[in-house]
Backbone as CSV, one residue per row, in Angstrom:
resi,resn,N_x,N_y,N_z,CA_x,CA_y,CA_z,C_x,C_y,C_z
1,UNK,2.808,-15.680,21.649,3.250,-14.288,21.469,2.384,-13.620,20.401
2,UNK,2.132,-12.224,20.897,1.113,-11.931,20.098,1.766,-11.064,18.570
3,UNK,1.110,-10.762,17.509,1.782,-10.279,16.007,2.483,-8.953,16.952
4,UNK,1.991,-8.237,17.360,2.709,-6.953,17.999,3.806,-7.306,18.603
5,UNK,3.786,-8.087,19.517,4.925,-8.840,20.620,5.856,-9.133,19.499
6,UNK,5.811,-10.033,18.324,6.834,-10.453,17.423,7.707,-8.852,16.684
7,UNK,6.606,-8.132,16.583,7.228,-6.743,15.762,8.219,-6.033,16.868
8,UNK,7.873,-6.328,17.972,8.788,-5.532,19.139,9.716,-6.248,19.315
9,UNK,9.717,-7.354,19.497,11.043,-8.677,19.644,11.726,-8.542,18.366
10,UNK,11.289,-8.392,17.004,12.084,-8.437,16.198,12.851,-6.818,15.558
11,UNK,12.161,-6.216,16.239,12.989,-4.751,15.826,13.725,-4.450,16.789
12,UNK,13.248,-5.191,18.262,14.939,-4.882,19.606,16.028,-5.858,19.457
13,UNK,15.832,-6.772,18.241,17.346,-7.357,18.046,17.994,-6.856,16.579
14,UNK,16.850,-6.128,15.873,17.405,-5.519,15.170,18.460,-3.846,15.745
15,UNK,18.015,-3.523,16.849,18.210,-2.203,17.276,19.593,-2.710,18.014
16,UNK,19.474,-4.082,18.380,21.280,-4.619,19.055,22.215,-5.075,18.186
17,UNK,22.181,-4.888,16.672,23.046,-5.025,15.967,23.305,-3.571,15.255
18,UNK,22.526,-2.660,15.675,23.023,-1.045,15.056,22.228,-0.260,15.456
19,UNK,22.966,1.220,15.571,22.502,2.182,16.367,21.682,2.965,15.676
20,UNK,22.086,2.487,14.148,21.030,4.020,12.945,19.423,3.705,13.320
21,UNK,18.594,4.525,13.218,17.505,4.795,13.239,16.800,4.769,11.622
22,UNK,16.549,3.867,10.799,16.035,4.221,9.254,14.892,5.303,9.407
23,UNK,14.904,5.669,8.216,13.784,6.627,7.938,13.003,5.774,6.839
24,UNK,13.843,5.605,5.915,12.855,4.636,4.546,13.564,3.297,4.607
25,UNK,12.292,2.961,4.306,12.454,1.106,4.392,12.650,1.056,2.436
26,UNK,13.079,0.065,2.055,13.501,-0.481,0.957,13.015,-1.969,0.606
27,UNK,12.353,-2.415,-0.186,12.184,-3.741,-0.637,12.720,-3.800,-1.931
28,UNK,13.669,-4.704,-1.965,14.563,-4.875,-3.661,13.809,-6.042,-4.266
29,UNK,13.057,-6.014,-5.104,12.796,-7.241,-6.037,13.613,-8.286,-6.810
30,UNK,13.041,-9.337,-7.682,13.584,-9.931,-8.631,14.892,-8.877,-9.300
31,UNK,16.233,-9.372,-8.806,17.303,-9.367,-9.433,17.662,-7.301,-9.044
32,UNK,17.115,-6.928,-8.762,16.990,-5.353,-7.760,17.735,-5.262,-6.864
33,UNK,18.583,-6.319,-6.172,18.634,-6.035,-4.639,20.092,-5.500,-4.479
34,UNK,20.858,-5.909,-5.998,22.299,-5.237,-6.078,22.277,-3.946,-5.521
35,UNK,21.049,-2.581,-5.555,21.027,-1.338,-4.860,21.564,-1.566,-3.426
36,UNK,21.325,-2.769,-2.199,21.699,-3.227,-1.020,23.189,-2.653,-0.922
37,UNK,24.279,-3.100,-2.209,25.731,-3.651,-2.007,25.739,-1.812,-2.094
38,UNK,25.169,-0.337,-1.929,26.002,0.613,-2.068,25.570,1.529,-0.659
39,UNK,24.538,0.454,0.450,24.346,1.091,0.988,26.018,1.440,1.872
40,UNK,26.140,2.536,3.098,27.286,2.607,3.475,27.073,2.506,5.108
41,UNK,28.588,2.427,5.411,28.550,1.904,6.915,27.676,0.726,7.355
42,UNK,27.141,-0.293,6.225,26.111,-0.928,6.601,26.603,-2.424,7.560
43,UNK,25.051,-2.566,7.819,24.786,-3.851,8.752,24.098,-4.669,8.144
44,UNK,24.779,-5.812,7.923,23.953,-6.937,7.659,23.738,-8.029,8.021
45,UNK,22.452,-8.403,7.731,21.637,-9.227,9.343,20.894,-10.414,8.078
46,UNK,21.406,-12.024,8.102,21.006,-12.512,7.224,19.216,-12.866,7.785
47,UNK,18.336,-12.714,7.150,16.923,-13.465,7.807,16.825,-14.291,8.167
48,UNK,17.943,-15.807,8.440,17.987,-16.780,8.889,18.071,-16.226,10.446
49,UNK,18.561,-15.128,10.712,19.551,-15.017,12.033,18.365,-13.985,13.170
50,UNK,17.421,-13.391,12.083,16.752,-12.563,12.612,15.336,-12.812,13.654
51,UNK,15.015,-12.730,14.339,13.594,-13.290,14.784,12.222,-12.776,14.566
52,UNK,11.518,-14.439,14.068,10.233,-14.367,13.559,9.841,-13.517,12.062
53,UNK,11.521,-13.447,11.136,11.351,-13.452,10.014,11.072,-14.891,8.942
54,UNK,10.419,-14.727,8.260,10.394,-15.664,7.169,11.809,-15.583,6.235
55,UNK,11.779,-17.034,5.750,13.466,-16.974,4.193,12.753,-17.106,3.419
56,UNK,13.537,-16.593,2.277,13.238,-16.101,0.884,13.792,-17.429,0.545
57,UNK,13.215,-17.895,-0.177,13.704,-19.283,-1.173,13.579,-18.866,-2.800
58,UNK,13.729,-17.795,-3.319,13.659,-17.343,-4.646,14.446,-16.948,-5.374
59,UNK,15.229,-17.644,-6.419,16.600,-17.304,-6.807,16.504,-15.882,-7.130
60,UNK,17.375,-15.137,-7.265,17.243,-13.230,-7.404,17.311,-13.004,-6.255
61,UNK,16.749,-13.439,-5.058,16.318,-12.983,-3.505,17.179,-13.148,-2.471
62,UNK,18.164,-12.461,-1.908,19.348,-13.055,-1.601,18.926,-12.874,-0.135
63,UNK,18.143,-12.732,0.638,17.748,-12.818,1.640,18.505,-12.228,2.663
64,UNK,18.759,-10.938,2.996,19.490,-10.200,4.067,19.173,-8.590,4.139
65,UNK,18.944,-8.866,5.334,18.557,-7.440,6.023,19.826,-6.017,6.113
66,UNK,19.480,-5.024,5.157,21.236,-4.092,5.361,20.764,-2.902,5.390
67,UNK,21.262,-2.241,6.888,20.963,-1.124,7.166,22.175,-0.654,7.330
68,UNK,21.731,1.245,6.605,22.698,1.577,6.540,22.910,3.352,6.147
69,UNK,23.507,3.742,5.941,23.240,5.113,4.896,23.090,5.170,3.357
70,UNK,22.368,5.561,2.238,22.604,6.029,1.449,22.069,7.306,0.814
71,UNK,23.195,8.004,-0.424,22.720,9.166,-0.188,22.378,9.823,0.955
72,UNK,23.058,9.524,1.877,22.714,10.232,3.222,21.428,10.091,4.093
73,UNK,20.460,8.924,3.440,19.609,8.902,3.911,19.461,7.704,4.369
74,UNK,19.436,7.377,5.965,19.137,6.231,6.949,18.370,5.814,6.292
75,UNK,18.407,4.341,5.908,17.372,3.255,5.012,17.664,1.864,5.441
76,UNK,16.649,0.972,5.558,16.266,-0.232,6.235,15.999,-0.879,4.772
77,UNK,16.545,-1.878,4.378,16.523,-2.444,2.882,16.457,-4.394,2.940
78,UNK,15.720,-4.777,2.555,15.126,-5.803,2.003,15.878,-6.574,0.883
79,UNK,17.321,-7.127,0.919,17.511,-7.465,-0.410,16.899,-8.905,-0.452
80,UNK,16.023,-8.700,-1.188,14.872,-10.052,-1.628,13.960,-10.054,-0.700
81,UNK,12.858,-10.675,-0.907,11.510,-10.496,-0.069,10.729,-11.928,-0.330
82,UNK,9.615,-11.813,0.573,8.903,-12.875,0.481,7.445,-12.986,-0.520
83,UNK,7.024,-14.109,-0.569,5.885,-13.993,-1.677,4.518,-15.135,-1.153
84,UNK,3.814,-14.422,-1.584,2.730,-15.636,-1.205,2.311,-16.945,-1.912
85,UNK,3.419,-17.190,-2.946,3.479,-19.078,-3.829,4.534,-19.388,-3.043
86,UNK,5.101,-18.806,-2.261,6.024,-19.486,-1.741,5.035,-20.624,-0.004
87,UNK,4.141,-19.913,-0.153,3.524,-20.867,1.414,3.225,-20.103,2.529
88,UNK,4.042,-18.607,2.401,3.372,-18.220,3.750,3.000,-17.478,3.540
89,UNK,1.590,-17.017,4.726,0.820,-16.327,4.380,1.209,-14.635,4.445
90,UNK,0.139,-13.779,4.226,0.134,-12.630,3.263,0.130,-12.111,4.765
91,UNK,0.096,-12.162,6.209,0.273,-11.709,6.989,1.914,-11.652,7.707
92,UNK,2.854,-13.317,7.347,3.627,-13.572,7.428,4.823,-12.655,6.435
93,UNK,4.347,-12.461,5.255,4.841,-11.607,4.367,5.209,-10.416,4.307
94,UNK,4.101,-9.674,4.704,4.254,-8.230,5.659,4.265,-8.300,6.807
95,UNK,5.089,-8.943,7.598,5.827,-8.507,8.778,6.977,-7.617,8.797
96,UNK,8.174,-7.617,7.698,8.835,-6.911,7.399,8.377,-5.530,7.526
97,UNK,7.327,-5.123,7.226,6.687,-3.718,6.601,6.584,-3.287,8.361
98,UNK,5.896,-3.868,9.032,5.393,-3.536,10.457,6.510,-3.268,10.758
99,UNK,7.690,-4.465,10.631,9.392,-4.106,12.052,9.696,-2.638,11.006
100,UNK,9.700,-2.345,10.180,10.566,-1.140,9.400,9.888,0.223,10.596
101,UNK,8.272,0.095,10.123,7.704,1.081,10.877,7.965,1.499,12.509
102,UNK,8.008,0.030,13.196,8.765,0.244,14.494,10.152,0.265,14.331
103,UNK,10.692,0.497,13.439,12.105,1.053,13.713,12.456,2.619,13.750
104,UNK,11.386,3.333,13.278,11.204,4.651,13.250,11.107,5.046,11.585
105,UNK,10.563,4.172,10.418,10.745,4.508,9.369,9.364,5.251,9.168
106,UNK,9.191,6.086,8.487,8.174,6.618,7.502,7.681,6.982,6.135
107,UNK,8.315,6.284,5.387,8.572,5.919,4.032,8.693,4.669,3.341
108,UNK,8.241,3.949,2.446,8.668,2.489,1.877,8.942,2.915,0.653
109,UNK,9.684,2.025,-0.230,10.414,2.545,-1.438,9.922,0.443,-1.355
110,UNK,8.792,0.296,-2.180,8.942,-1.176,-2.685,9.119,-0.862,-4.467
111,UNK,9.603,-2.150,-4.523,9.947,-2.454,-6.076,9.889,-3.629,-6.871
112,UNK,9.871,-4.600,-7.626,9.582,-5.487,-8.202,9.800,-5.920,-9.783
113,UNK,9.618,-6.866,-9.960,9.994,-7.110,-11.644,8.408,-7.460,-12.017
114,UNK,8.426,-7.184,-13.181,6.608,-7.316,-13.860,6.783,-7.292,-14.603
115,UNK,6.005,-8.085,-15.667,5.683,-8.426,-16.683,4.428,-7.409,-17.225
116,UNK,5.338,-5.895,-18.242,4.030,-4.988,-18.990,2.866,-5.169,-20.190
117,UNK,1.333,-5.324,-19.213,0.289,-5.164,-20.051,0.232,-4.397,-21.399
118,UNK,0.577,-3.254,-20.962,0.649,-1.998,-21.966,1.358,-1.906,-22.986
119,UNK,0.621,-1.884,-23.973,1.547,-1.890,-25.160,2.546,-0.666,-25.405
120,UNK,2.412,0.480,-24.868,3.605,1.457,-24.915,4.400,1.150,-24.227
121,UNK,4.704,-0.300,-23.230,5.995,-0.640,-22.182,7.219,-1.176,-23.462
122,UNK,8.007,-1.266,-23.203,8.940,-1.516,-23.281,9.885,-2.722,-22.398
123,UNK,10.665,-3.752,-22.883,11.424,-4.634,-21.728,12.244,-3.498,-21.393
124,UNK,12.338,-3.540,-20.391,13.353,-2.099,-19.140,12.995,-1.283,-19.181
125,UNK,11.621,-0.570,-19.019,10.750,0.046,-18.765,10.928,0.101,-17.118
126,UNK,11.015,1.673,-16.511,10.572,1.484,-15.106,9.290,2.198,-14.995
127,UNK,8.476,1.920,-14.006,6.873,2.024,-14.262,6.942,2.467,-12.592
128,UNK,6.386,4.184,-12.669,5.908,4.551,-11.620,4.578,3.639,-10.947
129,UNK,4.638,3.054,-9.970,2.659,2.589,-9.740,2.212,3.557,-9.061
130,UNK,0.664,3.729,-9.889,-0.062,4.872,-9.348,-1.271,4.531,-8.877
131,UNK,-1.554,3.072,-8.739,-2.586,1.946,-8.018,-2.336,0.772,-8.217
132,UNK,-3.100,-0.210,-7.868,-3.145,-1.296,-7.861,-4.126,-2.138,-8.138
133,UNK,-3.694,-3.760,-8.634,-5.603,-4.475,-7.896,-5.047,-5.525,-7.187
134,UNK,-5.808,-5.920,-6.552,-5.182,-7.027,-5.299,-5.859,-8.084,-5.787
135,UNK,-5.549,-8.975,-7.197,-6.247,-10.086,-7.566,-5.431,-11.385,-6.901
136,UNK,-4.574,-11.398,-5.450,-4.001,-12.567,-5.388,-5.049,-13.583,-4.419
137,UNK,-6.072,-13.411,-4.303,-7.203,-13.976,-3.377,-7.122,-13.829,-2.208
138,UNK,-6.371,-13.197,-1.806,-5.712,-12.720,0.084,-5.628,-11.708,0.306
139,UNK,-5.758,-11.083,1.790,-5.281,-9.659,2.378,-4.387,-10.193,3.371
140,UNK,-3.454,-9.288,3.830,-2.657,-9.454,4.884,-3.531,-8.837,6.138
141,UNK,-4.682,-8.219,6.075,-5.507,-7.539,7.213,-6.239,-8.508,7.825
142,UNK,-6.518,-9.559,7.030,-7.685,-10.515,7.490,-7.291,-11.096,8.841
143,UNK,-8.437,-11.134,9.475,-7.896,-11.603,10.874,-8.191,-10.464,12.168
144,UNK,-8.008,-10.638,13.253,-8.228,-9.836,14.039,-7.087,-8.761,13.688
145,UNK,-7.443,-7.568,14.240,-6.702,-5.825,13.852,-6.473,-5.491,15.600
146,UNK,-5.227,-5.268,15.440,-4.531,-4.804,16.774,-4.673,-3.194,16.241
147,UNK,-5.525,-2.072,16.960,-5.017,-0.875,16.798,-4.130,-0.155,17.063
148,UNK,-3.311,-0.923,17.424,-1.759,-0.180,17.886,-1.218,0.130,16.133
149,UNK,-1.427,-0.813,15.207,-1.087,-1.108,14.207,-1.383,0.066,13.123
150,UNK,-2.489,0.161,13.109,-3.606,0.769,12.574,-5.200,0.482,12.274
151,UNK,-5.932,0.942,11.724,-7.112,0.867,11.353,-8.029,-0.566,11.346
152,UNK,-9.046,-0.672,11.299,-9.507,-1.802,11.130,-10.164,-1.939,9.488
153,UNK,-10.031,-1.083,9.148,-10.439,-0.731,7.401,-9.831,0.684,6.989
154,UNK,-8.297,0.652,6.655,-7.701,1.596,6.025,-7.882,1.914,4.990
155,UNK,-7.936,3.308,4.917,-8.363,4.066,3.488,-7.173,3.479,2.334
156,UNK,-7.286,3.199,1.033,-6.987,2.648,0.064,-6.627,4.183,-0.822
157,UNK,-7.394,5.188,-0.769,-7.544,5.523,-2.004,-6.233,6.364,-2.161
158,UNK,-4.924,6.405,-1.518,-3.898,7.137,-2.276,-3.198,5.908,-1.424
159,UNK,-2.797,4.625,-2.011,-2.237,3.646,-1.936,-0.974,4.264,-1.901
160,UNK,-0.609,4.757,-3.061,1.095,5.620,-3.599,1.048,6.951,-3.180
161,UNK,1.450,7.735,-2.327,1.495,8.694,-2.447,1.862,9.407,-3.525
162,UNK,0.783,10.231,-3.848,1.323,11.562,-4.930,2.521,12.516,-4.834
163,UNK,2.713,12.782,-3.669,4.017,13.837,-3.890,5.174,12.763,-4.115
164,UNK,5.626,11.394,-3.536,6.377,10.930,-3.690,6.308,10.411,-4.956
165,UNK,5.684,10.460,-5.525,5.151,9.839,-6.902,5.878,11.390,-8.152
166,UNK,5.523,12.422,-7.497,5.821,13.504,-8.002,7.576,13.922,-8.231
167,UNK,7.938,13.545,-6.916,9.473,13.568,-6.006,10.188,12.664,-7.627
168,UNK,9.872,11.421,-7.524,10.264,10.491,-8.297,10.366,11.033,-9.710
169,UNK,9.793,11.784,-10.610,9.193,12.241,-11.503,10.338,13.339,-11.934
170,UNK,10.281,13.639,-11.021,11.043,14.669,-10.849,12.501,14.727,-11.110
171,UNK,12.920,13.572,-10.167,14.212,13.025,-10.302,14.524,12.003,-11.557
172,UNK,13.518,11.411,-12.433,14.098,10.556,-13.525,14.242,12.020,-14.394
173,UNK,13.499,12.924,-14.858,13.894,13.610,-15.464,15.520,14.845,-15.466
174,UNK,15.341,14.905,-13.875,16.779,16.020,-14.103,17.776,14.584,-14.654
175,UNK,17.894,13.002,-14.360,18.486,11.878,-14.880,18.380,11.735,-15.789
176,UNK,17.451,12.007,-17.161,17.520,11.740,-17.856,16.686,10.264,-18.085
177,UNK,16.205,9.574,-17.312,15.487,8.701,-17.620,13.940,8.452,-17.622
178,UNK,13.612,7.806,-18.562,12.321,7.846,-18.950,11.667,6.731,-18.007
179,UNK,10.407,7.361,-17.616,9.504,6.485,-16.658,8.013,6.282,-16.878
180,UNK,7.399,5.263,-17.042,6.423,5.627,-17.173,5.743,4.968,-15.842
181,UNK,4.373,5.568,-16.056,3.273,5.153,-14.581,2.507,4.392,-15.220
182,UNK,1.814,3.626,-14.074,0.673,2.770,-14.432,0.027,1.815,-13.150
183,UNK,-0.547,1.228,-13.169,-1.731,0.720,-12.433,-0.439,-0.643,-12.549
184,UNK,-0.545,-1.439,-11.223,0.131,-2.587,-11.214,-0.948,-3.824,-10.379
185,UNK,-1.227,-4.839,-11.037,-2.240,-5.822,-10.806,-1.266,-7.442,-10.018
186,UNK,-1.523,-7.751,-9.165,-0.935,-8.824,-8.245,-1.686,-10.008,-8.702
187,UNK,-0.902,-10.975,-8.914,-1.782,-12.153,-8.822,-0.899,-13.282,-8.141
188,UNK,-1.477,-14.272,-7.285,-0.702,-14.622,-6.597,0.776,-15.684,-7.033
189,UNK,0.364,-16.349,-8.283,1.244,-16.804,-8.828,1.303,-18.832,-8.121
190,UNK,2.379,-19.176,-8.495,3.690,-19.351,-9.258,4.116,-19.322,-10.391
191,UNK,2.603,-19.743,-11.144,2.478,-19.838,-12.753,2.594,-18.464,-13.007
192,UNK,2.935,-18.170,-14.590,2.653,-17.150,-15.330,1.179,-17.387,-15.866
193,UNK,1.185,-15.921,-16.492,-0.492,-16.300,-16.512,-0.688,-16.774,-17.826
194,UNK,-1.984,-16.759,-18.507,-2.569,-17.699,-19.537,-2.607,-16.384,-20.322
195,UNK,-2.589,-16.666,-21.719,-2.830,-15.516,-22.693,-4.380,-14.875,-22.145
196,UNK,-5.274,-15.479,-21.970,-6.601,-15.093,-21.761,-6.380,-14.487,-20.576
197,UNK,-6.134,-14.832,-19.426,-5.642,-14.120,-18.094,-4.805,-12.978,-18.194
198,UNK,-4.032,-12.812,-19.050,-3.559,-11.478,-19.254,-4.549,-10.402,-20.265
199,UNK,-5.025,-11.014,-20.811,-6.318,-10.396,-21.623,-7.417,-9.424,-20.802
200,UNK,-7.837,-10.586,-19.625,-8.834,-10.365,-18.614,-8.382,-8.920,-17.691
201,UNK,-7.433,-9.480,-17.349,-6.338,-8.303,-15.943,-5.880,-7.063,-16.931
202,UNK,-5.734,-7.018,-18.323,-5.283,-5.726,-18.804,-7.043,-5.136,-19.026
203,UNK,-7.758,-5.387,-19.161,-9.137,-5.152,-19.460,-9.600,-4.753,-17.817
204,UNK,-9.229,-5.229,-17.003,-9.459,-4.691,-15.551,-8.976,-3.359,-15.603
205,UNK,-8.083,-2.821,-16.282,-7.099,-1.699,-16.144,-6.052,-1.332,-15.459
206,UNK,-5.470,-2.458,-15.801,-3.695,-2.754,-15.392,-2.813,-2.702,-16.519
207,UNK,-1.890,-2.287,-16.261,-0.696,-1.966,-17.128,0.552,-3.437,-16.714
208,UNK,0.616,-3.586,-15.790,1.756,-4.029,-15.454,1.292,-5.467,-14.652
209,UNK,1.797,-6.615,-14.648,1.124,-8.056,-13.619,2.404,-8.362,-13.397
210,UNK,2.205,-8.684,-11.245,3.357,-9.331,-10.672,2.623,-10.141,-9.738
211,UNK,3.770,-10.873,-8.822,3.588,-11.763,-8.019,3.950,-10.804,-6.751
212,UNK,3.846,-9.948,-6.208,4.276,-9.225,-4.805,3.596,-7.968,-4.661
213,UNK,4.294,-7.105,-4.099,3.861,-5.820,-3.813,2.611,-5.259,-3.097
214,UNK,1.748,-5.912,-3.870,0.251,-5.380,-2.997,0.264,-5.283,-1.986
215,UNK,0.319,-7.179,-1.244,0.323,-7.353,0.132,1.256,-6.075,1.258
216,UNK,2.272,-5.922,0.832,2.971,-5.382,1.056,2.909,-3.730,1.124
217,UNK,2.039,-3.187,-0.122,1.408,-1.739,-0.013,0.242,-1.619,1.171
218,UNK,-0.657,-2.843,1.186,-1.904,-2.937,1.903,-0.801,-2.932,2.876
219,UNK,-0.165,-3.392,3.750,0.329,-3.311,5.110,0.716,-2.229,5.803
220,UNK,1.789,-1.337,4.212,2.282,0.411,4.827,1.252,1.166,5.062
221,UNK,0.243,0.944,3.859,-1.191,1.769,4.054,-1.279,1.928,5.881
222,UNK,-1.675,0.538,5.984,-2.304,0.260,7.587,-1.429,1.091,8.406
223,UNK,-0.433,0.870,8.119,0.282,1.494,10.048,1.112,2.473,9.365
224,UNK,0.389,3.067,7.984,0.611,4.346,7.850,1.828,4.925,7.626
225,UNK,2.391,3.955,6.785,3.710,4.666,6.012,3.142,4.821,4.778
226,UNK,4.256,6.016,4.386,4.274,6.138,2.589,4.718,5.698,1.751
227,UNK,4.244,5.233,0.740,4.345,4.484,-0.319,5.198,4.843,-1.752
228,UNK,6.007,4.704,-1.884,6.069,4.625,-3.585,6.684,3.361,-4.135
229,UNK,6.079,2.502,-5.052,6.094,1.659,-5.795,7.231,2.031,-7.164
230,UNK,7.850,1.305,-7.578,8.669,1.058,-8.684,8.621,-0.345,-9.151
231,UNK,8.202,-0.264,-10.588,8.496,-1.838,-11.312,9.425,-1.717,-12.353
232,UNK,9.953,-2.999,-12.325,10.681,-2.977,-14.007,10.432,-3.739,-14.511
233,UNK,10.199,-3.017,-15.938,9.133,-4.149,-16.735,10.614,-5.175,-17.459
234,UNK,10.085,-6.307,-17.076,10.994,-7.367,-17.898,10.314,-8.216,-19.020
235,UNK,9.528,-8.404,-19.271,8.974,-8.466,-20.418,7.311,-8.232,-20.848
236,UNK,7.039,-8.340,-22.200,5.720,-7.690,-22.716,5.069,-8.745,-22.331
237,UNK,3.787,-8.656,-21.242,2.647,-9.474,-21.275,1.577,-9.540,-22.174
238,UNK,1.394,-9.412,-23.284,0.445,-9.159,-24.124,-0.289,-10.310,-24.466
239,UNK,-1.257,-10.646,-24.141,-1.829,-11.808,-24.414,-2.097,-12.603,-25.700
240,UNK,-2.525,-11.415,-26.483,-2.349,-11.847,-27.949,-1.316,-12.445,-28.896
241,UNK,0.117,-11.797,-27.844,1.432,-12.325,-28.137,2.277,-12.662,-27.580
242,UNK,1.666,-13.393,-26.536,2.653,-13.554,-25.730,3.506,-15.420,-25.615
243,UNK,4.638,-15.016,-25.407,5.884,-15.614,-25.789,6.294,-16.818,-24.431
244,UNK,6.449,-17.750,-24.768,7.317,-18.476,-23.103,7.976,-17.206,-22.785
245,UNK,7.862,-17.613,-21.189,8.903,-16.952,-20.149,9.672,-17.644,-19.041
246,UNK,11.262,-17.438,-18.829,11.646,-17.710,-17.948,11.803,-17.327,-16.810
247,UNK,11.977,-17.612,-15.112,12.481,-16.813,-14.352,13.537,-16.024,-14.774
248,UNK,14.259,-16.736,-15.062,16.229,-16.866,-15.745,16.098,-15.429,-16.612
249,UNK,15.342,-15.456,-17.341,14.958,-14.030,-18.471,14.723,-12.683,-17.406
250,UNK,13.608,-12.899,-17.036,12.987,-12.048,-15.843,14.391,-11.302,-15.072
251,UNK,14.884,-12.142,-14.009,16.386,-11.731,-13.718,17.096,-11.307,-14.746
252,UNK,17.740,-11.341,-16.136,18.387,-11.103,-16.704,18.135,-9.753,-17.212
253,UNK,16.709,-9.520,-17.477,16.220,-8.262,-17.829,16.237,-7.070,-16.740
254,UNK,15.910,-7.834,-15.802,15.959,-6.533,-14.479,17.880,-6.273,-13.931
255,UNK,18.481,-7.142,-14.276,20.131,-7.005,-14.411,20.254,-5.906,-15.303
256,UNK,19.938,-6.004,-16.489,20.472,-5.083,-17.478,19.618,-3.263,-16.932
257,UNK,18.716,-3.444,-16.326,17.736,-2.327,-15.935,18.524,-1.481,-15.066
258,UNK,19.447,-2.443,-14.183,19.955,-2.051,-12.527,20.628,-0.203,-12.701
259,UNK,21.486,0.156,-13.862,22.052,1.368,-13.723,21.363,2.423,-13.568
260,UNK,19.818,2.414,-14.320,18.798,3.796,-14.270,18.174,3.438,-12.917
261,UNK,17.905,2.217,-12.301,17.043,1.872,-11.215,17.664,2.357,-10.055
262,UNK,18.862,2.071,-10.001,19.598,2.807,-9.046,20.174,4.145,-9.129
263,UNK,19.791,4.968,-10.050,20.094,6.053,-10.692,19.215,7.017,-9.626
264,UNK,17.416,6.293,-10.059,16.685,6.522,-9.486,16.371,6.910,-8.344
265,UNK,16.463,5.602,-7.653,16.192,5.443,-6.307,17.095,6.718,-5.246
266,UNK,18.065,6.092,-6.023,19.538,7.193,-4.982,18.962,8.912,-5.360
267,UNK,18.397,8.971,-6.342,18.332,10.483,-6.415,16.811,10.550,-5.454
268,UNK,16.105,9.663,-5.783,14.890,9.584,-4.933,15.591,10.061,-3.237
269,UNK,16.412,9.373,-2.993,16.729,9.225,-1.549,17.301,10.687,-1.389
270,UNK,18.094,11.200,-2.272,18.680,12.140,-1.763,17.934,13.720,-1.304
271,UNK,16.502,13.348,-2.114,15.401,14.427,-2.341,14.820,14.218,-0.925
272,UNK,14.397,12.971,-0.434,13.472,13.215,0.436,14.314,13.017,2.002
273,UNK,15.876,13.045,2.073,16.740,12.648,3.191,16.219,13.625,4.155
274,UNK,16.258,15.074,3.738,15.935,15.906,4.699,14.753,15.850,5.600
């Protein structure tokens, strides 16, 4: 069966467990995915049950598909996602991104926990991304390109869309919450990185280092959804000072984050429903 054949098989058994049509797809990160529990009228479809999805094996990642309304706006949501230390590949990873698009979505709302370069971050910092670098040694494009999909070399250079970037901006402020932007750098992980490795990647001109997202931006790029990125910074990567880290921390920090993140998002949603 061919990658297309799997995106059509897996969005017509998604389409026999509910009638909504999403507009924005949702990926909830590390300890994020509590936003899932407010979608309404929802459906939930565990990824064990779904076809030719990958499982999340990552504590924070609770692995289930919930579509539904919020803020009034039809959304296809991701609570927990896949990663490339986990084993499968960066094509396997963004499959999710492809079934959203054949479900009729045109929007992605990804998000993530990261560890901030920048010394003006803050732990619970949410960080508009306004690029990226794809240091995890992989593309999800590699390989033969079905043009049904998109492109065979998609344009990169507004990864995030600007107005949604703007939209967002917009909405932490009538909230009251402070956001900052920045460049977010992927590396593939499991390890955290080395003081010198965070040295190197903030000197690239990154603000922010995670284990996800890219793959996942490179895919909407392709078949041409829009992008906006959200991180929360859970702790200071600073190489010069930087401290053990736990997963356990990581989650705990993006827990305490959850009230402005979802503050966010929902006002995000309610701006662009129409």
């Amino acid at each position: 069966m061919s990658f297309v054949q799997k995106i059509q098989e897996t969005a017509s058994y998604i389409r026999s467990r509910t009638a909504l049509a999403p507009r924005v797809g949702l990926i909830l990160g590390s300890g994020l995915g509590v936003l899932a529990d407010e979608i309404q009228n929802a459906t939930v479809i565990d990824f064990e049950e779904i076809p030719n999805f990958p499982v999340s094996t990552v504590e924070g990642h609770a692995g289930k598909l919930v579509i539904g309304t919020l803020e009034g706006c039809p959304v296809v949501a991701m609570k927990g996602r896949f990663h490339f230390y986990e084993g499968y590949s960066q094509k396997e990873i963004t499959f999710p991104v492809y079934v959203m698009k054949e479900l009729g979505c045109d929007t992605l709302v990804v998000t993530n926990a990261c560890g901030g370069m920048n010394r003006n971050f803050q732990p619970g910092d949410l960080m508009l991304i306004t690029d990226h670098i794809n240091f995890t040694g992989g593309n999800p494009l590699i390989g033969a390109n079905d043009p049904r999909l998109g492109a065979r070399f998609p344009d990169m250079s507004q990864a995030y869309n600007k107005e949604l970037i703007a939209t967002a901006e917009k909405v932490a402020e009538k909230n009251g919450i402070q956001v900052q932007k920045g460049v977010y750098v992927a590396i593939s992980g499991p390890a955290y990185c080395t003081p010198s490795e965070l040295i190197m990647l903030r000197n690239f001109g990154a603000d922010a280092v995670g284990m996800s997202t890219v793959p996942e931006v490179i895919a909407a790029n392709h078949t041409g959804l829009k992008v906006l990125g959200i991180s929360c910074v859970t702790d200071l990567a600073i190489g010069e000072e930087l401290e053990p880290l736990t997963h356990e921390q990581v989650v705990e920090v993006a827990n305490r984050t959850r009230p402005k993140f979802i503050s966010l998002v929902k006002g995000f949603l309610s701006e662009v429903r129409s």
